[in-house]
DSSP file (Angstrom, degrees, kcal/mol; ACC not computed):
  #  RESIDUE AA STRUCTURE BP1 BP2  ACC     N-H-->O    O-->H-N    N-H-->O    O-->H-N    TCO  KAPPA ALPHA  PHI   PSI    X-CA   Y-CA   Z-CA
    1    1 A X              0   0    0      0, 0.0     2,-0.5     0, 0.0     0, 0.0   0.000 360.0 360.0 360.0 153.8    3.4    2.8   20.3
    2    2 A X        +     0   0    0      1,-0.1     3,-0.2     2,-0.0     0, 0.0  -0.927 360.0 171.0-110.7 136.5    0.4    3.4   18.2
    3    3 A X    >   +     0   0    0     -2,-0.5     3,-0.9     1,-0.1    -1,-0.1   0.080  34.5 125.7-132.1  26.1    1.3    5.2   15.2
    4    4 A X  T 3  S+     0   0    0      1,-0.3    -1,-0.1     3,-0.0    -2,-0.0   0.661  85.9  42.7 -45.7 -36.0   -2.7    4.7   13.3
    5    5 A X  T 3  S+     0   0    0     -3,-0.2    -1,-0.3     2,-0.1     2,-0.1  -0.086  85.3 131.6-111.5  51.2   -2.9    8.6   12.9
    6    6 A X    <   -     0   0    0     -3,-0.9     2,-0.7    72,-0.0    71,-0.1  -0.372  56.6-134.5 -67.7 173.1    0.8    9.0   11.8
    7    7 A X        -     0   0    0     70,-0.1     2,-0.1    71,-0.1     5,-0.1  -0.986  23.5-120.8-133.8 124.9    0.9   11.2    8.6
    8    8 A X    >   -     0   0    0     -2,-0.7     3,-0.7     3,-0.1     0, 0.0  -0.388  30.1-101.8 -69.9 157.8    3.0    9.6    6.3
    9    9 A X  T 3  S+     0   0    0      1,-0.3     3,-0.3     2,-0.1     8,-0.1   0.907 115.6  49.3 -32.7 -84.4    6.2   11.8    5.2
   10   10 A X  T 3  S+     0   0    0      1,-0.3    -1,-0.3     3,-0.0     7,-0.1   0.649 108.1  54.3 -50.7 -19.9    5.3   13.1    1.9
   11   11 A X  S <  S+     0   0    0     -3,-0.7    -1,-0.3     2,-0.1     2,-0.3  -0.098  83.6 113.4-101.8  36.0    1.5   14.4    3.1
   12   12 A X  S    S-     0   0    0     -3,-0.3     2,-0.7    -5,-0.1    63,-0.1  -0.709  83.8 -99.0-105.9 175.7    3.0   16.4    5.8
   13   13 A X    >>  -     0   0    0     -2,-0.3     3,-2.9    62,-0.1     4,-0.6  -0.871  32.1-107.3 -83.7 103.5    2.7   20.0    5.3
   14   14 A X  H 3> S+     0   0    0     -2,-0.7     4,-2.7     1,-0.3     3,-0.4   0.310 120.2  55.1 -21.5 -64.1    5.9   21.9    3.8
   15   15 A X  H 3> S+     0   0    0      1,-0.3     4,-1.6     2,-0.2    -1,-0.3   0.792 105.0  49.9 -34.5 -36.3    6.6   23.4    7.5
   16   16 A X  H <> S+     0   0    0     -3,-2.9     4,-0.8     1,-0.2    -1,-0.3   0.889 112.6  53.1 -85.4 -37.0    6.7   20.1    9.1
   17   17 A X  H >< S+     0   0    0     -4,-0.6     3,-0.5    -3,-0.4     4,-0.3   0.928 105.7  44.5 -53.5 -44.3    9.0   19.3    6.5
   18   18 A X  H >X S+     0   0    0     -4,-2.7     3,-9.9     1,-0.2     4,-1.0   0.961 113.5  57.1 -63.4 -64.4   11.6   22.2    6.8
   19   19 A X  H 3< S+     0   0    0     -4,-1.6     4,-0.3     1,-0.4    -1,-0.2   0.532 108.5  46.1 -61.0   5.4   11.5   21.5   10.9
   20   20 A X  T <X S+     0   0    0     -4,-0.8     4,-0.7    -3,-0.5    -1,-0.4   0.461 109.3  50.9-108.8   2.8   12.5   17.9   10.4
   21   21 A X  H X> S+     0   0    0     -3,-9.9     3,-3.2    -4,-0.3     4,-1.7   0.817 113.1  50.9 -74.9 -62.4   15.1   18.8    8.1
   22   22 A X  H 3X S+     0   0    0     -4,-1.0     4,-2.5     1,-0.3    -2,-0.2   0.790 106.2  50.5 -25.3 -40.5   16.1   21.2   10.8
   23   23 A X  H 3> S+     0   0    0     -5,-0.4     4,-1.9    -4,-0.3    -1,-0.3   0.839 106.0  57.2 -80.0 -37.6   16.0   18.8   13.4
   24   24 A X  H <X S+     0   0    0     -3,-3.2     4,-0.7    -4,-0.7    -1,-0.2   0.950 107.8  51.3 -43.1 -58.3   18.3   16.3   11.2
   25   25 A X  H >X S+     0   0    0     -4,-1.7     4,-2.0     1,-0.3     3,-0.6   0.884 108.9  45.9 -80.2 -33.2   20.8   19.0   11.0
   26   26 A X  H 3X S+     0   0    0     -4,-2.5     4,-1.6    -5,-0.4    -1,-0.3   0.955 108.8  58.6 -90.2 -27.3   21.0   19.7   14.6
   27   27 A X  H 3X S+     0   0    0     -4,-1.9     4,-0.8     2,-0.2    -1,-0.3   0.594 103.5  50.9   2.6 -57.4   21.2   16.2   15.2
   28   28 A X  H <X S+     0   0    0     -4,-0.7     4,-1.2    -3,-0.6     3,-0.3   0.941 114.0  44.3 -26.8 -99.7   24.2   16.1   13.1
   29   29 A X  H >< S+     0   0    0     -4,-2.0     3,-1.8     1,-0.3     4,-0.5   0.666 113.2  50.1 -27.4 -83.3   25.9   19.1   15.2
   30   30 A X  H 3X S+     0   0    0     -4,-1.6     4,-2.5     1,-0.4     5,-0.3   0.631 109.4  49.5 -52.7 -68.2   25.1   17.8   18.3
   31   31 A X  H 3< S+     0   0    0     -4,-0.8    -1,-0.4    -3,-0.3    -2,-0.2   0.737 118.4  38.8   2.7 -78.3   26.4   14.3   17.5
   32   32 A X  T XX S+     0   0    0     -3,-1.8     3,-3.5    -4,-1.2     4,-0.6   0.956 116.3  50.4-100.6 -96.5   29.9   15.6   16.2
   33   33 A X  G >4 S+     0   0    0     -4,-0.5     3,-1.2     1,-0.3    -2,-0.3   0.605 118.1  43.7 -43.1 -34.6   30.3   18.7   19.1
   34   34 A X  G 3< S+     0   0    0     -4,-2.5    -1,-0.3     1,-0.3    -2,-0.2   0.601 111.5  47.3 -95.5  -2.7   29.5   15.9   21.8
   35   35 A X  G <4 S+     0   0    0     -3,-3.5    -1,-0.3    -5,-0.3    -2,-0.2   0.496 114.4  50.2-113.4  -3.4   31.6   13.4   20.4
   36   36 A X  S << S-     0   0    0     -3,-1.2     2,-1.2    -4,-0.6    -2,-0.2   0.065 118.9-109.8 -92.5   4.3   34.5   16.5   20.2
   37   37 A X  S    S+     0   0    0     -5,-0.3     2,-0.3    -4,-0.2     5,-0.1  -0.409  77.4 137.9  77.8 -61.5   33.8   17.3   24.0
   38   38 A X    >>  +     0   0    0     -2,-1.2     3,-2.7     1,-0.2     4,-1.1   0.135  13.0 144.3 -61.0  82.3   32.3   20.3   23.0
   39   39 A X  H 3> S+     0   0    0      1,-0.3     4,-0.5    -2,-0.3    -1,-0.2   0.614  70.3  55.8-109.0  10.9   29.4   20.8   24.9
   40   40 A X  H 34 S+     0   0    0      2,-0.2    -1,-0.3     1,-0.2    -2,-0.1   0.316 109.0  60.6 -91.9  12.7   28.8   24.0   25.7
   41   41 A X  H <> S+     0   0    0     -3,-2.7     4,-4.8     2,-0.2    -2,-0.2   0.798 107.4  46.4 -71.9 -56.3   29.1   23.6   21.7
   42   42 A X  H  X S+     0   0    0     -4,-1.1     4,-1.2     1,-0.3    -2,-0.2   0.626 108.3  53.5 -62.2 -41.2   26.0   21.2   22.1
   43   43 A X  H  < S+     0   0    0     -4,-0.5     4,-0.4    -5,-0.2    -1,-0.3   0.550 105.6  53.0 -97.2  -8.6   24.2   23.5   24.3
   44   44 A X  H >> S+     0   0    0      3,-0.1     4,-1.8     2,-0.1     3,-1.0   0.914 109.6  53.2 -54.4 -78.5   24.5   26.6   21.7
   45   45 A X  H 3X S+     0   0    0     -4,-4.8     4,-1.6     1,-0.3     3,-0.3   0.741 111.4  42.8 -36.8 -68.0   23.1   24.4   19.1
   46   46 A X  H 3X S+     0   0    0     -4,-1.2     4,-3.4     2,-0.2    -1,-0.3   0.777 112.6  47.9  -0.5 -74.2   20.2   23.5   21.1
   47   47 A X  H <> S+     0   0    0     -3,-1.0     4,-4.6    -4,-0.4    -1,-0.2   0.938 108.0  56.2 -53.4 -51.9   19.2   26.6   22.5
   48   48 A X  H  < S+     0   0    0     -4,-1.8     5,-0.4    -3,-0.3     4,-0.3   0.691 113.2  40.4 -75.6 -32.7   19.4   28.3   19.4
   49   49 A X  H  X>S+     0   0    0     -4,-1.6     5,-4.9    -5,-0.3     4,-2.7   0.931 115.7  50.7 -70.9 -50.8   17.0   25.8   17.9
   50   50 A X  I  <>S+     0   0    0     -4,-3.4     5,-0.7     3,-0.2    -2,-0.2   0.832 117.0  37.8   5.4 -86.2   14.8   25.7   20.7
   51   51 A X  I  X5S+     0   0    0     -4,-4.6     4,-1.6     3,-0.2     5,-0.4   0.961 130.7  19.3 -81.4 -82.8   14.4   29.4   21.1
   52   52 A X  I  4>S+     0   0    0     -4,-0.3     5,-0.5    -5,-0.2    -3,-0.2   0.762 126.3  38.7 -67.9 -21.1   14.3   30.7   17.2
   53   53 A X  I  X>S+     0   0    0     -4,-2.7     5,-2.4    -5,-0.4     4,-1.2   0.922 128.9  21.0 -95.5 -24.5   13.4   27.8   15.2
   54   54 A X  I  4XS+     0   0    0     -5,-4.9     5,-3.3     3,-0.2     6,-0.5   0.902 132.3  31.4 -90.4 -14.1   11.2   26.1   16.8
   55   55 A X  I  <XS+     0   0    0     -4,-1.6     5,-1.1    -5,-0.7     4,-0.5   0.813 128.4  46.9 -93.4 -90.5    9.3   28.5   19.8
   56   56 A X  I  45S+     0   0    0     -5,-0.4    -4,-0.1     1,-0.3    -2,-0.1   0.376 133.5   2.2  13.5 -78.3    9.9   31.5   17.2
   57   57 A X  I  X<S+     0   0    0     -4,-1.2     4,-1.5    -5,-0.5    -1,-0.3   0.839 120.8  52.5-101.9 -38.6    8.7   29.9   14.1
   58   58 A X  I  ><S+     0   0    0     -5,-2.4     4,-6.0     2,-0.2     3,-0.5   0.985 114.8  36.3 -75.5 -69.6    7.4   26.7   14.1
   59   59 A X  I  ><S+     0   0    0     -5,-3.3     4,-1.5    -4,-0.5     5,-0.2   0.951 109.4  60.4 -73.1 -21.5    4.8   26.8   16.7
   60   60 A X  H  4<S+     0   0    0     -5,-1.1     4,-0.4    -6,-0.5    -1,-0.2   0.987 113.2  45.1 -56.5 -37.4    3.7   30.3   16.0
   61   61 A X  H >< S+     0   0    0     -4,-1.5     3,-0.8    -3,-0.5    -2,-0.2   0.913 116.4  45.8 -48.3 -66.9    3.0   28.4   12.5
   62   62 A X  H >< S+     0   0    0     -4,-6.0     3,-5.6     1,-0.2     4,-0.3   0.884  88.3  76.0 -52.0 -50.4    1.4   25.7   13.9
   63   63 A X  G >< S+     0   0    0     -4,-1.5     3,-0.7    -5,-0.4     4,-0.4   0.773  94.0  56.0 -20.9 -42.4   -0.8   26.9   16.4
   64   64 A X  G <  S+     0   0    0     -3,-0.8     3,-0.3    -4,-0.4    -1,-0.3   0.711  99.7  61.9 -85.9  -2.8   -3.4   28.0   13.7
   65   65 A X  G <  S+     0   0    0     -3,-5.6    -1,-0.2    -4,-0.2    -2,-0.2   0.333  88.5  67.5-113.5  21.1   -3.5   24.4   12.3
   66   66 A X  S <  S+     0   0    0     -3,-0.7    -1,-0.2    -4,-0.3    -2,-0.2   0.320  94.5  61.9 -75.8 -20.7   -4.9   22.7   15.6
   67   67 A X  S    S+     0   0    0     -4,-0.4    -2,-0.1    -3,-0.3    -3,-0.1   0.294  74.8 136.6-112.4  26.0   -8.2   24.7   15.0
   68   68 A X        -     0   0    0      1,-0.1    -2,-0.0     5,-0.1    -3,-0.0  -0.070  65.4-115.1 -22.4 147.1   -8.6   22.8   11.8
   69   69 A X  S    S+     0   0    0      1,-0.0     2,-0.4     2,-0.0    -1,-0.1   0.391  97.8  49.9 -52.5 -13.9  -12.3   21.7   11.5
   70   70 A X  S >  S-     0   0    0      1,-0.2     3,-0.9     3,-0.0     6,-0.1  -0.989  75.6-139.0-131.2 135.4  -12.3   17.9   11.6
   71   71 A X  T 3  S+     0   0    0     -2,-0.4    -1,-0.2     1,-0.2     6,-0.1   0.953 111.1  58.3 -56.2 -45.4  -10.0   16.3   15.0
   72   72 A X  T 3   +     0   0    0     -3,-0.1    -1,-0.2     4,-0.1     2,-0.2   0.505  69.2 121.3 -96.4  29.0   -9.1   13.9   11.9
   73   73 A X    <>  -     0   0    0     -3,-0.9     4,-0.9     1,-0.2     5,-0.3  -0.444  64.8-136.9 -72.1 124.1   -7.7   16.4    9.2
   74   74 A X  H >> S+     0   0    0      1,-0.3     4,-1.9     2,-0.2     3,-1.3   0.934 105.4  63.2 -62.2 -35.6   -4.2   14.9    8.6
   75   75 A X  H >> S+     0   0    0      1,-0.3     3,-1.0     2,-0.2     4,-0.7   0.982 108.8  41.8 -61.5 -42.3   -3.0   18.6    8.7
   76   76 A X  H >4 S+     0   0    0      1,-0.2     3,-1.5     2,-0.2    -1,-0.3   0.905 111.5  50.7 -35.9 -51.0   -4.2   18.6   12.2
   77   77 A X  H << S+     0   0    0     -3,-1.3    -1,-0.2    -4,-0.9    -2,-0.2   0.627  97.4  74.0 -94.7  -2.4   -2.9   15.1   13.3
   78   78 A X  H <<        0   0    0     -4,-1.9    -1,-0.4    -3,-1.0    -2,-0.2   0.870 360.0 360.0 -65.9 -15.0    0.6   16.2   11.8
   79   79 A X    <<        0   0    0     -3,-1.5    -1,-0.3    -4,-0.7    -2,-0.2   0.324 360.0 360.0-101.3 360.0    0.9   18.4   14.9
């Protein structure tokens, strides 16, 4: 994989930050309900991230920082 426009952690934008914490945590859940059987446990968690954090919040957030001015403005290439 070529990862030359990666954005290193720390220069990401505080939003890209929260949603990978998020994404850790449901990581977590998902991990422990599927390794409990629970998977319609698995498929709450999911959805629920899915739908509110990420379609909700995250890309309503993002959206406006794809029409950055430069294609190579790191806030851009975080996305």
């Amino acid at each position: 994989q070529d990862h030359s426009n990666a954005v290193p952690y720390n220069d990401l934008p505080s939003i890209d930050k929260w949603m990978l914490g998020h994404l850790s945590a449901l990581l977590c859940k998902v991990d422990e309900a599927t390794d409990d059987y629970q998977f319609s446990h698995t498929m709450q968690e999911v959805l629920q991230f899915t739908t509110a954090d990420i379609s909700n919040l995250y890309l309503d957030v993002a959206k406006d920082c794809l029409y950055t001015p430069s294609i190579n403005d790191a806030q851009r290439q975080s996305y």
